[in-house]
C-alpha positions in Angstrom: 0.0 0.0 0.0 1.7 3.2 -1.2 -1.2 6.0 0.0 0.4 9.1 0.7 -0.4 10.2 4.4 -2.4 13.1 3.1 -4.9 11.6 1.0 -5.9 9.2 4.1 -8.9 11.2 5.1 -9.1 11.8 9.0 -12.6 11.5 9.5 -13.8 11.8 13.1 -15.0 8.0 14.9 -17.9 8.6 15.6 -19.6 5.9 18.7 -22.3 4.2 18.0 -25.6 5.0 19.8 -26.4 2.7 22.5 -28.5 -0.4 21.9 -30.5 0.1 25.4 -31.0 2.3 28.3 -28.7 0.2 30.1 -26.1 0.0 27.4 -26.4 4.2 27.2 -25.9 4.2 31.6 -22.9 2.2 30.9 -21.0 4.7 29.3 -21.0 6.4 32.2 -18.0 5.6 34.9 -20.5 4.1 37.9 -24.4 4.6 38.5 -23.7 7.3 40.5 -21.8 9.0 38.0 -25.2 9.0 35.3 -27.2 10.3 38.3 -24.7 13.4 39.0 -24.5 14.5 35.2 -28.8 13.7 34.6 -29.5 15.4 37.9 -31.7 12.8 39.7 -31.1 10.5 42.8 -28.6 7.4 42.7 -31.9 5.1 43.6 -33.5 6.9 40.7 -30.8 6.0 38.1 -30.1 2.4 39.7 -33.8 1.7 39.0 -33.5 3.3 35.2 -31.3 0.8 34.0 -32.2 -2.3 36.2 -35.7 -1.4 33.9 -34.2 -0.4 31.0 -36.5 3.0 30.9 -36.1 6.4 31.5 -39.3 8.3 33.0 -40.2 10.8 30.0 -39.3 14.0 32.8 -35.7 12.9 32.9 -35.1 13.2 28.9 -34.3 16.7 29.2 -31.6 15.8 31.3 -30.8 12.6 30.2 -30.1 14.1 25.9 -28.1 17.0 27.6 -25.8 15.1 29.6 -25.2 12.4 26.6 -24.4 15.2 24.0 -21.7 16.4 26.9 -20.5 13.1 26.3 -20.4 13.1 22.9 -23.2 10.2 22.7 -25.3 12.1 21.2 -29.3 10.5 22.2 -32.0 12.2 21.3 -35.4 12.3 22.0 -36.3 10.1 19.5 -34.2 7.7 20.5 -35.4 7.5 24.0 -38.8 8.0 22.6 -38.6 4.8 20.7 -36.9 2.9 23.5 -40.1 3.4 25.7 -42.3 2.4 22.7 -40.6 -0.9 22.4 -40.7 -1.2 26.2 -44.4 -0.7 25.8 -44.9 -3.2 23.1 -43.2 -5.7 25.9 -45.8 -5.0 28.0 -48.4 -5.9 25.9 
């Protein structure tokens, strides 16, 4: 392979969005650490991802923090997380 280090193209890596609620806590350090950047009590996040669903009032919160991260969640994604939780239910 002779490429010249220039024409490599340096895109940015860009992560790939969590597959769950409890993959997206995970990418914090510790429990404790999602519940300091989201705002809400340690209980609170503990029972988030041991559910796998985020209560709609924390989604504020919860898209701020990730895009602080860089993991970028939206509401739509959280949205459609509870929608597929719902269709469990069922």
């Amino acid at each position: 392979m002779n490429e010249h280090p220039a024409s490599i193209s340096a895109s940015p890596v860009i992560p790939a969005l969590p597959t769950s609620v409890t993959a997206l806590i995970d990418r914090w350090q510790s429990i404790a650490a999602f519940a300091a950047d989201v705002g809400c009590g340690y209980e609170a996040a503990r029972q988030m991802r041991r559910r796998g669903r985020i209560a709609p009032q924390h989604w504020p919160h919860v898209v701020a923090a990730s895009r602080r991260l860089g993991i970028g969640v939206s509401y739509e994604w959280l949205a459609g997380r509870a929608a597929a939780m719902q269709g469990e239910a069922a």
